[in-house]
C-alpha positions in Angstrom: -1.9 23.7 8.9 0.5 23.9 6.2 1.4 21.1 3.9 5.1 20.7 5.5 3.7 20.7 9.1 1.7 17.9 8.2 3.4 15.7 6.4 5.7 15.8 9.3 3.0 14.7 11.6 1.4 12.4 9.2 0.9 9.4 12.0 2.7 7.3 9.1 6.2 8.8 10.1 5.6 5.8 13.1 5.3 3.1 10.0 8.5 4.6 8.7 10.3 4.6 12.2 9.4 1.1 12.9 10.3 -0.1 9.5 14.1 1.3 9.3 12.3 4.5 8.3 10.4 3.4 5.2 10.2 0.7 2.6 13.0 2.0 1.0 13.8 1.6 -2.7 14.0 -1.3 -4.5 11.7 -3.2 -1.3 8.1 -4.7 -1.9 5.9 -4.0 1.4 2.4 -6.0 1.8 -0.3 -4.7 3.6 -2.7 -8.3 4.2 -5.8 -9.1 6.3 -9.2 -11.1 5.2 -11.0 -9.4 2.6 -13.1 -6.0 3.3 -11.6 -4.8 6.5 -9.4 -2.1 5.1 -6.0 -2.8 3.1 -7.6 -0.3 0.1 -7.7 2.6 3.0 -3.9 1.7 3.9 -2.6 1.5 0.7 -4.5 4.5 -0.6 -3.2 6.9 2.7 0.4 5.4 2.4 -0.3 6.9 -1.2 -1.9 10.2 -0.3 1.0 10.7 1.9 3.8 10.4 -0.7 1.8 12.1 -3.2 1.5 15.3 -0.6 4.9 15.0 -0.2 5.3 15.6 -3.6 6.1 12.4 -4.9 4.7 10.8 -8.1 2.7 7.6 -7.4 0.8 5.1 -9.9 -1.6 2.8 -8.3 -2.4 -0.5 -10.4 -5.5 -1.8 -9.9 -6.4 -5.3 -10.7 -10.5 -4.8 -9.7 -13.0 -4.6 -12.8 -13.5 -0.8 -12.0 -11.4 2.0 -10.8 -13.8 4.6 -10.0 -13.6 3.5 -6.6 -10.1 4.0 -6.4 -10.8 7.4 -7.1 -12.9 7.5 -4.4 -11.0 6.4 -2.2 -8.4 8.9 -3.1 -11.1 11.6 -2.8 -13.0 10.6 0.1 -9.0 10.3 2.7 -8.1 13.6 1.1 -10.9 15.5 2.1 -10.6 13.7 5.7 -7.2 14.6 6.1 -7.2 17.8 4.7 -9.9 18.9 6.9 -9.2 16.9 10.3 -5.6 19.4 10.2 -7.4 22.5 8.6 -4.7 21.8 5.6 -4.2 25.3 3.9 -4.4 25.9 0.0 -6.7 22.1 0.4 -7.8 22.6 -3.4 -4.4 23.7 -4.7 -2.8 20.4 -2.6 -5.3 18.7 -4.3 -4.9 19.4 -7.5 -0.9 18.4 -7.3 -1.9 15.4 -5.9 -3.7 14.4 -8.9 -1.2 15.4 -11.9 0.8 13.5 -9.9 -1.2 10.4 -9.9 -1.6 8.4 -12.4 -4.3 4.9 -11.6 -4.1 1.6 -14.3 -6.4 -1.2 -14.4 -5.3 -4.9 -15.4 -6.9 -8.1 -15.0 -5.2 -11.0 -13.7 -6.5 -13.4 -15.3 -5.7 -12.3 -18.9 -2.8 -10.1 -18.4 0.8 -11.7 -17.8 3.0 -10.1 -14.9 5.4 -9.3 -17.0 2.7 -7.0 -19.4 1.4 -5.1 -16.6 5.4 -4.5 -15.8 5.8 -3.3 -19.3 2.7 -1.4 -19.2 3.5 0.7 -16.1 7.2 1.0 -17.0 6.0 2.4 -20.5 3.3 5.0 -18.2 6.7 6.2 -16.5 9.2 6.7 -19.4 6.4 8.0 -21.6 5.7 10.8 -18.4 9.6 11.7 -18.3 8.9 12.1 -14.7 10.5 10.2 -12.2 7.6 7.5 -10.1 8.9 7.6 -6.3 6.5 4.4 -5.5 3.6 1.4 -7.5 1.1 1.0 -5.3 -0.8 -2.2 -6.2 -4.4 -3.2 -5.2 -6.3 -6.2 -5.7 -3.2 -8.5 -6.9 -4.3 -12.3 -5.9 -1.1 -14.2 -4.5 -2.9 -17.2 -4.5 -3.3 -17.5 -8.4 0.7 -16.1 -8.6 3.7 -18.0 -9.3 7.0 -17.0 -7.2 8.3 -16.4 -10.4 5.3 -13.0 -10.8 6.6 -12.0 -7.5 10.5 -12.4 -8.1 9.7 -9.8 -11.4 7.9 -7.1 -9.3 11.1 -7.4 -7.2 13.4 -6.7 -10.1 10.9 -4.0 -11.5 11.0 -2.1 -8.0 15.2 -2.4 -7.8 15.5 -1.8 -11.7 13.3 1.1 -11.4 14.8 2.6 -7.4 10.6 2.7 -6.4 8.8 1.2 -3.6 6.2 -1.0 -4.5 3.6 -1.5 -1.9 0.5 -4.7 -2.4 -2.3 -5.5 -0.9 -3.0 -9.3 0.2 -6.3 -11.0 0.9 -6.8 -13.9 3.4 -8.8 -16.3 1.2 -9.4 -19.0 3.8 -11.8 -18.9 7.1 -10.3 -20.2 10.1 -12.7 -23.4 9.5 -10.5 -24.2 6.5 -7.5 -23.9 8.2 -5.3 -21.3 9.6 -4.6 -18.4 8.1 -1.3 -17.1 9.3 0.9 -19.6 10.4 3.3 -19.5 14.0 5.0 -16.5 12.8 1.7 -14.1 12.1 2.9 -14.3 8.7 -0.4 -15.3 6.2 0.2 -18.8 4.8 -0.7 -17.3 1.3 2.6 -15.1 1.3 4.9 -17.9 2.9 6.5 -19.0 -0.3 7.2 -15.6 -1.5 8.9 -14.4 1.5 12.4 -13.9 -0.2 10.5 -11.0 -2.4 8.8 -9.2 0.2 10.5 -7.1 2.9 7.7 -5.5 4.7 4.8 -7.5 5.9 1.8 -5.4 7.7 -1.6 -6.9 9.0 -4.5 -5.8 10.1 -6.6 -7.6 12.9 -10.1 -6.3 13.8 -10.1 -4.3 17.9 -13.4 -3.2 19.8 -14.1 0.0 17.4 -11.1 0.2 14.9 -8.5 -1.9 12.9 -4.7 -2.5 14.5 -1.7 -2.4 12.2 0.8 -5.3 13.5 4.2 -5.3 12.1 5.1 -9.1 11.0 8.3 -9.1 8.5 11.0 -5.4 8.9 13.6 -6.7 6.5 15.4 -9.6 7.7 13.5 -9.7 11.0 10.5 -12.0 11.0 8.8 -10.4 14.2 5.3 -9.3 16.4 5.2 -6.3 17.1 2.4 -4.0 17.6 2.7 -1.0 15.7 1.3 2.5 17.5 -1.3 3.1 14.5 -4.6 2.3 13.9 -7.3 2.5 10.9 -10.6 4.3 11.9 -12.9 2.2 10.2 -15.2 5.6 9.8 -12.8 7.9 8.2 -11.0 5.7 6.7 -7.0 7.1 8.2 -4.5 6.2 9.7 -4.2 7.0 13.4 -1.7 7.0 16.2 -3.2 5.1 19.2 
């Protein structure tokens, strides 16, 4: 299959049509659900998929090590790029990469707005326009709405999309963990930042995708997709 043809078929074109068809510039999307089921998967195809596009992407990471972001990156690749036969694979792969660009911050010693300044320096200094921040591992829990309110400004100042990943921190026993809405209590007071809301919840054999916050709509809805918990995509059901 050739690059085109698959992008086109990529089963994220569903995210897009059920989100106003994409994030959209300027928008912060979350993908949440309790730790170790498979936001890094998400986040790293919603990547793969823009960078095979074409598109420049720079995924912060704000684990101790980033070789398994690279991983990551490697391993859905090589799923996706032999799951549709993909044609030229190594030479797709090889744009992917100088088009990728991965940073590593820690939260606890680095301010927001220095990993802002760091990753706005990584895109002047490239002279190459970033299409979308993709950012793992970001605790909302130890943020201020203040942190949140300045990755807005970043993604509008800068005309990206900037995608996070959010952990549920709290077992049911503690307390609920997404409140009447479906929306987890750990994002509630940041809502005004975030347009795009996306949880996973745990089926017989694979992971569903459930759409919670499309703009200004605070909603349930099922989305057609689901994460293979084996090879790590992003499938239509």
């Amino acid at each position: 299959m050739v690059k085109k043809e698959l992008i086109g078929k990529s089963p994220l074109r569903k995210l897009d049509d059920s989100i106003s068809g994409g994030l959209g510039v300027g928008n912060v999307g979350v993908i949440a659900s309790r730790r170790g089921i498979g936001k890094t998967a998400c986040l790293v195809h919603i990547a793969t998929d823009k960078l095979m596009a074409g598109k420049h992407v720079i995924h912060v990471s704000y684990a101790k090590r980033v070789d398994h972001i690279i991983s990551w990156y490697e391993d859905i690749f090589r799923e996706i790029s032999q799951k549709r036969n993909l044609e030229n694979a190594m030479d797709v792969h090889d744009d992917i990469v100088r088009n990728r660009v991965i940073m590593n911050f820690n939260q606890e010693g680095t301010s927001v707005s220095q990993v802002i300044a760091g990753v706005s320096a990584m895109m002047d200094a490239g002279g190459i326009s970033t299409d979308a921040v993709v950012i793992d591992g970001f605790d909302f829990t130890k943020a201020s709405a203040g942190d949140l309110s300045a990755y807005k400004a970043f993604a509008v100042n800068k005309g990206i999309e900037l995608w996070f990943t959010d952990d549920y921190h709290r077992e049911d026993i503690d307390g609920p963990v997404l409140n009447e809405d479906g929306i987890p209590e750990n994002l509630v007071s940041f809502l005004q930042d975030i347009q795009v809301i996306v949880t996973l919840k745990a089926e017989k054999d694979y992971l569903h995708l459930c759409l919670v916050k499309d703009h200004d709509r605070i909603i349930t809805e099922d989305l057609p997709l689901r994460l293979d918990p084996k090879s790590l995509l992003v499938a239509e059901l």
